[in-house]
C-alpha positions as CSV (number, residue, x, y, z in Angstrom):
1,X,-6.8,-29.8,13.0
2,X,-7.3,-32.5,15.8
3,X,-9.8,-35.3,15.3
4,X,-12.2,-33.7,17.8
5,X,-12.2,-30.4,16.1
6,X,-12.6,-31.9,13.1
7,X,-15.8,-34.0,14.3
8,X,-17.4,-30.3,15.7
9,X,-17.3,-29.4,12.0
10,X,-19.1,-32.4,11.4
11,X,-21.8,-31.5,13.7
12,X,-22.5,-27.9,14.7
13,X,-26.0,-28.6,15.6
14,X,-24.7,-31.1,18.2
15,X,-22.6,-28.5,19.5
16,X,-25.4,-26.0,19.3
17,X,-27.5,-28.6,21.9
18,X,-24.8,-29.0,23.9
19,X,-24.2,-25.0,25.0
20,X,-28.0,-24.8,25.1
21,X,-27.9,-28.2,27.4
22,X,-26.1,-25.5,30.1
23,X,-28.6,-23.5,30.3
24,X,-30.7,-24.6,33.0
25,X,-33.7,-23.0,32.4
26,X,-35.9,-24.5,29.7
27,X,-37.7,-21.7,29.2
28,X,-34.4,-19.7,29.0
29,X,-32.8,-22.6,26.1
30,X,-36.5,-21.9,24.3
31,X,-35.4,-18.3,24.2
32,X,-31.9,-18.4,23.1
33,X,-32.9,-21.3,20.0
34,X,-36.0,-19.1,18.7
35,X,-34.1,-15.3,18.9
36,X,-30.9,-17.0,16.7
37,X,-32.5,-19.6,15.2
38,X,-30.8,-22.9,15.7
39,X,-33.4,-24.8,14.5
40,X,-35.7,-22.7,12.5
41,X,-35.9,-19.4,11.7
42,X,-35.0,-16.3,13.4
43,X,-38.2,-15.2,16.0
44,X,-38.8,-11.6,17.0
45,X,-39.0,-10.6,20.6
46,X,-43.2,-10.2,20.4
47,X,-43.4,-13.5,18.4
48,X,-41.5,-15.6,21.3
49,X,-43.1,-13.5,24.1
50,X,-46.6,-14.2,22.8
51,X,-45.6,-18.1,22.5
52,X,-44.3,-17.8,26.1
53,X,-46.6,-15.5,27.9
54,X,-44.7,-12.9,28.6
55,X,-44.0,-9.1,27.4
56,X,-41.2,-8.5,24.9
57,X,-39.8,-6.5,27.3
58,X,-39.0,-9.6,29.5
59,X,-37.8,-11.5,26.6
60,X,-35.1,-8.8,25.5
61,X,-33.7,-9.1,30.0
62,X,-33.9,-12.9,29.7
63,X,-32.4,-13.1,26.6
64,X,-29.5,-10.5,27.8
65,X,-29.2,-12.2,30.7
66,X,-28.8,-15.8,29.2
67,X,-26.2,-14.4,26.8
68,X,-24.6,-12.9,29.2
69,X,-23.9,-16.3,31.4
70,X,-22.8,-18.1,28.7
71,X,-20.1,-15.5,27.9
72,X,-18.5,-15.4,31.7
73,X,-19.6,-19.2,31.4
74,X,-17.5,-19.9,28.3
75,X,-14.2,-18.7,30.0
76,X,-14.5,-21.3,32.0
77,X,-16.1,-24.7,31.1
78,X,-18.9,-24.2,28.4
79,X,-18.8,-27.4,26.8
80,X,-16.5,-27.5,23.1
81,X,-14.9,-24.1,23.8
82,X,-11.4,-24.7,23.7
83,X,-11.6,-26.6,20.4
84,X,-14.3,-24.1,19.1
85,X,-11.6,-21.2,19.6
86,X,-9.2,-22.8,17.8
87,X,-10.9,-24.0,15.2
88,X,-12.9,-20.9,14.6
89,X,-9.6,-18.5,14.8
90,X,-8.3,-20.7,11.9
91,X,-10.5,-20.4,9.6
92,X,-10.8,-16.5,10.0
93,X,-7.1,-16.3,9.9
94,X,-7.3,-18.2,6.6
95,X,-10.1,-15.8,5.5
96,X,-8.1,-12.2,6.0
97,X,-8.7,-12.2,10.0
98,X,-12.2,-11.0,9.4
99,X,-15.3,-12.5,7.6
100,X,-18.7,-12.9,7.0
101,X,-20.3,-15.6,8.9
102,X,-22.1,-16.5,5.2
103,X,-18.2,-17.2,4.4
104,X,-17.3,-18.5,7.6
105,X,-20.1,-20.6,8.0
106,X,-19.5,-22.4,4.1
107,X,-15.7,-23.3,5.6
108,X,-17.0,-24.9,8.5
109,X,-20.4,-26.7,7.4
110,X,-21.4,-28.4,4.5
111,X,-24.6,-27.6,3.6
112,X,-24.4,-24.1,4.7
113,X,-27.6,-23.3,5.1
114,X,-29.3,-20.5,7.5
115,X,-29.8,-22.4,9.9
116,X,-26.0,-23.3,9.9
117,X,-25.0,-19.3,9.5
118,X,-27.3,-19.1,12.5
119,X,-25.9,-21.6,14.4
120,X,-22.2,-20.3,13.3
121,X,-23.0,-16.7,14.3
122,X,-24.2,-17.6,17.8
123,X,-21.7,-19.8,18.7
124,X,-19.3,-16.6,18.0
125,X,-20.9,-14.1,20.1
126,X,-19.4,-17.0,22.9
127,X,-16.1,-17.4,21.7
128,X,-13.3,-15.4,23.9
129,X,-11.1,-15.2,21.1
130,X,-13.7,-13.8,18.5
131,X,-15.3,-10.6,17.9
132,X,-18.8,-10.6,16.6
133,X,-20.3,-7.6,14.5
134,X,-23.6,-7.3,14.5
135,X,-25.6,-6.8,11.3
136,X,-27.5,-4.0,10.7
137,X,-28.2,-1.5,7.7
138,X,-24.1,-1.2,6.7
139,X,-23.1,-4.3,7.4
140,X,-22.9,-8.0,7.5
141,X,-23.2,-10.3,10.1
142,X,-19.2,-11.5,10.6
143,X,-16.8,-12.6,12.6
144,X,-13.2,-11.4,13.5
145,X,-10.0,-12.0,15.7
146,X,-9.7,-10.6,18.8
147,X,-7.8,-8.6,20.0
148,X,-6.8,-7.7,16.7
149,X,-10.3,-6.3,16.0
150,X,-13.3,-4.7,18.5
151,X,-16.3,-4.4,17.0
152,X,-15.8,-0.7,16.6
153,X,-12.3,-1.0,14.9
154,X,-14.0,-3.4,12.4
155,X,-16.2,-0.7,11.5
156,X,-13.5,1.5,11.2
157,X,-11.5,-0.2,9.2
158,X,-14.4,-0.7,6.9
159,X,-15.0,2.9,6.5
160,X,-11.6,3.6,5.5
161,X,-11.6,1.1,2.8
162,X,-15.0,2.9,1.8
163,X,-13.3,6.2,1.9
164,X,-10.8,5.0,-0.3
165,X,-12.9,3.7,-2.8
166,X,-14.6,7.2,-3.2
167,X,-11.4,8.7,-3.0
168,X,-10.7,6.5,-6.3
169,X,-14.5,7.2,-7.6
170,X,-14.9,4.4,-9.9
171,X,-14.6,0.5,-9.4
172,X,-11.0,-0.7,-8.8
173,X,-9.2,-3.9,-8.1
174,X,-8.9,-4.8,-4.5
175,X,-5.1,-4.3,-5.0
176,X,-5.6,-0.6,-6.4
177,X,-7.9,0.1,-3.2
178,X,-5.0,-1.2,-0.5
179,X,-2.8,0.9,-2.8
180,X,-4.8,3.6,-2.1
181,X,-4.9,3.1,1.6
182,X,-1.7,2.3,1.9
183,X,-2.5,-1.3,3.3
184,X,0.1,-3.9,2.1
185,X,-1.9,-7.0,2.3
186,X,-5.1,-6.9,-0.7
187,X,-6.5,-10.2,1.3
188,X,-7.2,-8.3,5.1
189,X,-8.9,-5.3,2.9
190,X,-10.6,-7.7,0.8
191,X,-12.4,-9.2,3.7
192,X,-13.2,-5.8,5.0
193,X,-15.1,-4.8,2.0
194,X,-16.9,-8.1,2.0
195,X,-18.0,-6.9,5.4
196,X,-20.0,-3.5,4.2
197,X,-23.5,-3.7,2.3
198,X,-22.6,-0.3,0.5
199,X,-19.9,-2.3,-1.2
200,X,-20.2,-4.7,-4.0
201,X,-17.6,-6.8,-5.9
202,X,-17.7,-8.0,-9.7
203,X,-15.2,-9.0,-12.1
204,X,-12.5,-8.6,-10.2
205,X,-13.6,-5.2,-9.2
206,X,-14.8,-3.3,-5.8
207,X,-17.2,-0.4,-6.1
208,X,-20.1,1.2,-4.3
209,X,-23.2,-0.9,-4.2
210,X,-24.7,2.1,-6.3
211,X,-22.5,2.2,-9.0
212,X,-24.0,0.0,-11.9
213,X,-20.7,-1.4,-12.8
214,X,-20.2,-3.9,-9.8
215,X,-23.8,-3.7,-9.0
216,X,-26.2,-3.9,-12.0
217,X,-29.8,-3.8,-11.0
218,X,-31.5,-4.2,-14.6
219,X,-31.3,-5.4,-17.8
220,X,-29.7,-2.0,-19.4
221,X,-26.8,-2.2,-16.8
222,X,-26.2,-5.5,-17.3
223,X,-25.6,-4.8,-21.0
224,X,-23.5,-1.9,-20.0
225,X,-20.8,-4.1,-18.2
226,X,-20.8,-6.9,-20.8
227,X,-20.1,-4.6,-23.4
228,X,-17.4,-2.9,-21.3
229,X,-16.1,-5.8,-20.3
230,X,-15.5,-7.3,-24.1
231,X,-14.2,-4.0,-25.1
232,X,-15.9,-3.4,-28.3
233,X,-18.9,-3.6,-30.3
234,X,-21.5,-6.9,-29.8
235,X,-24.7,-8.3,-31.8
236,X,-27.4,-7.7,-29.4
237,X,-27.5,-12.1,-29.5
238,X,-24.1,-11.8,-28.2
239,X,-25.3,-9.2,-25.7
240,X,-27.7,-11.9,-24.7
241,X,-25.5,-15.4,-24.8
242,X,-23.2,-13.3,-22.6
243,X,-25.4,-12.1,-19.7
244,X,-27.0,-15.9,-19.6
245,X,-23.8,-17.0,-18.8
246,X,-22.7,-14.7,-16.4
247,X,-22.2,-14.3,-12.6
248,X,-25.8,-12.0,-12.4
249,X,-28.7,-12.7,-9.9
250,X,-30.7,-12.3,-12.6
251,X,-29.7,-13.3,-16.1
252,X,-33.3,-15.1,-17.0
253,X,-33.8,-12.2,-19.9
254,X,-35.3,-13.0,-23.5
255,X,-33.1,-11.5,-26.4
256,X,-36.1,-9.1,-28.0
257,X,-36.1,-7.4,-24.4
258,X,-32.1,-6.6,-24.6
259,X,-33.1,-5.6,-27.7
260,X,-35.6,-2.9,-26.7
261,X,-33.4,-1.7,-23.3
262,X,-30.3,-1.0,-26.5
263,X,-32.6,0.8,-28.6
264,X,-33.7,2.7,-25.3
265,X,-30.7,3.7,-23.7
266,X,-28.5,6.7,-24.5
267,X,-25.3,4.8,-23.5
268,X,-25.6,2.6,-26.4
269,X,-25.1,3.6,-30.3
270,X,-26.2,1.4,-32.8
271,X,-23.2,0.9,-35.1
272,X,-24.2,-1.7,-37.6
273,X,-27.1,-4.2,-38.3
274,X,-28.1,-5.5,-34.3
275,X,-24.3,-4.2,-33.7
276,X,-24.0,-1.9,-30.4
277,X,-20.9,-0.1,-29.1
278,X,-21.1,2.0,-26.1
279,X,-21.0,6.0,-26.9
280,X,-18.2,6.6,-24.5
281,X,-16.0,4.8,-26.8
282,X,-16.7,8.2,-29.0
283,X,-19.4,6.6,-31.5
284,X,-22.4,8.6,-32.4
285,X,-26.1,7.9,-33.2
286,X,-27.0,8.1,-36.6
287,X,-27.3,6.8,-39.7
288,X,-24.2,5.6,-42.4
289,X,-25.2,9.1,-44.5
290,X,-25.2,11.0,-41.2
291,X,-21.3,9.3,-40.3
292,X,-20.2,10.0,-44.3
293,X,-21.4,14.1,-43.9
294,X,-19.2,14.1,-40.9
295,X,-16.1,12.7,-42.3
296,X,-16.4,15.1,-44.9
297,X,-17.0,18.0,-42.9
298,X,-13.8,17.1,-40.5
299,X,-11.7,16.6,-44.2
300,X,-12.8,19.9,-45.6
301,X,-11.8,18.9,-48.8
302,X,-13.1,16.4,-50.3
303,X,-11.9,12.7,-50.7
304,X,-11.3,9.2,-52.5
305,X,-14.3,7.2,-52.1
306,X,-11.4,4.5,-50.6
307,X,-10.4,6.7,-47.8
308,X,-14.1,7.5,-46.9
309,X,-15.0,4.1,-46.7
310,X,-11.7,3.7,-44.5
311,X,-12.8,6.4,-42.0
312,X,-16.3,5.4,-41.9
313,X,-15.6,1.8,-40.9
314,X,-13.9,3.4,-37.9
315,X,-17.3,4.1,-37.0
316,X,-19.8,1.8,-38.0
317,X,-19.6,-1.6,-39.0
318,X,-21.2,-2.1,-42.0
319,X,-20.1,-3.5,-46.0
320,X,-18.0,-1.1,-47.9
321,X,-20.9,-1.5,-50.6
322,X,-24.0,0.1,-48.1
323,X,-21.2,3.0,-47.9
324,X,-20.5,3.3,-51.7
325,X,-24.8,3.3,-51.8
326,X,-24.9,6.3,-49.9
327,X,-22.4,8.2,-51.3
328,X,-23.7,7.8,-55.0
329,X,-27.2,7.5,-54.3
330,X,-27.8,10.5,-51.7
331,X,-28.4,14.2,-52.8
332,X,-26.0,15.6,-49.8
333,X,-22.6,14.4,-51.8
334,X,-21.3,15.4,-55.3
335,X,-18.5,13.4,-57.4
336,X,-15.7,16.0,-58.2
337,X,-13.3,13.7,-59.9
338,X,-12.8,10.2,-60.5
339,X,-14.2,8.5,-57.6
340,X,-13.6,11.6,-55.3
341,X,-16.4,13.0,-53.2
342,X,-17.5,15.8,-51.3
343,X,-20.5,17.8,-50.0
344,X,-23.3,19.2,-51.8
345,X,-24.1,22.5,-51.3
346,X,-28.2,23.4,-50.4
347,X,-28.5,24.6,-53.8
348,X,-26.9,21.5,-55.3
349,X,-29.0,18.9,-53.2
């Protein structure tokens, strides 16, 4: 990177003034700064118009116009272009030749605030060597190379990867998604997905913003993924220490409320004292009586208190001695031999 490239990272608002200094028109520069917000927030067409006196109608042609200008103008002698090109091809190279000006805006500022993603996305739509997607419902204001990508092959591209991820129907590693697509490089498909708004990316997975697992929107999917991440049963306080230290929006929840959304939620089985395992793992609600009836039933014959106690445990995780309790002290099971158990019959209970 040349020293002078290296000072417009330094300053994009200087270099901001300086393509708006070419406009020669101060209305017009007052136009361009409020619609993409160079120095304060994004304005709508009716907010500027009313500020200016004019219809929206005639702020959407000036703006066009202006925009327009600078484009033909920036083939030509719009001030920093040359070293803008470069500089901002780089980075996007370096970020899987497309990427979100959120992403490309952190590489190239250092504050990266909105005003800076503003200032970063306008001074795209200018460069010859960039292609600029606009944001809308499906995706993300970004940035990529040109030729390699037109606006509509970006959003091609994207829909492929989307179409793969369906294809797969259930979150994935970015690897398993190129995989699927047939795509050798993870990193170019990577910054494809990062593109969409109806994808979403969380442990090392890619899924459908919809789907819980790489999206959760409340408390009980938030518990789902930390106990499917850990793999096995959790204290609901371990439940809790583990969302407050994860990578959630949101992760400001009291332990008593986890508590509730366990209790609550069909996904999650109680399985010892404030110890919850998910019931895909193939536990079932009920009580420690409820899990030794089973057992028995599945035996049919009955069995050494030892072995019970073995099976059981597979189940719930409890003391061997609150399973010895229910087996001597409940009406349902009957002692045939020496420590041996099996079930009552009705007219035995």
């Amino acid at each position: 990177m040349s020293e002078k490239t290296e000072q417009l990272v330094l300053s994009i608002e200087a270099v901001s003034n300086d393509i708006l200094g070419a406009i020669d028109r101060e209305r017009e520069r007052e136009i361009i700064a409020r619609r993409y917000g160079l120095f304060d927030r994004k304005e709508t067409l009716e907010q500027i118009g009313e500020l200016l006196g004019i219809t929206r109608e005639r702020v959407r042609q000036l703006e066009k116009s202006v925009m327009s200008k600078l484009r033909a103008q920036a083939e030509k002698d719009l001030p920093h272009v040359t070293e803008l090109d470069e500089l901002f091809s780089s980075e996007i190279v370096k970020l899987g030749q497309v990427a979100r000006i959120s992403k490309l805006s952190a590489s190239l500022t250092d504050k990266n605030s909105k005003i800076d993603q503003s200032r970063i996305a306008f001074i795209a739509r200018l460069l010859p060597s960039i292609t600029y997607v606009n944001e809308n419902d499906h995706y993300h204001s970004s940035a990529a190379l040109s030729p390699e990508y037109s606006e509509k092959g970006v959003r091609d591209n994207v829909s492929h990867v989307i179409e793969a991820i369906k294809k797969i129907a259930k979150p994935v590693s970015i690897e398993e998604i190129a995989g699927a697509m047939g795509n050798p490089n993870p990193e170019r498909v990577a910054a494809l997905a990062s593109v969409s708004k109806n994808l979403a990316t969380l442990n090392g997975r890619w899924g459908l913003i919809k789907w819980p697992m790489v999206n959760p929107k409340n408390i009980r999917d938030k518990i789902y993924v930390i106990l499917y991440e850990n793999g096995k049963q959790m204290h609901f306080n371990e439940i809790a220490e583990a969302i407050s230290g994860s990578d959630f929006k949101r992760k400001d929840v009291t332990t008593q409320a986890i508590h509730n959304e366990l209790i609550k939620d069909k996904r999650f089985v109680l399985v010892g004292r404030g110890i919850y395992a998910l019931k895909e793992w193939g536990f079932k609600k009920g009580t420690v009586s409820d899990v030794i009836v089973e057992v028995l039933e599945k035996a049919g014959e009955p069995l050494h208190r030892d072995e019970i106690v073995k099976r059981v445990l597979k189940r719930r995780f409890v003391k061997e001695t609150t399973i010895l309790l229910n087996l001597q002290g409940k009406p349902q099971f009957k002692r045939t031999a020496k420590a041996t158990y099996t079930l009552s019959t009705p007219e035995e209970k």
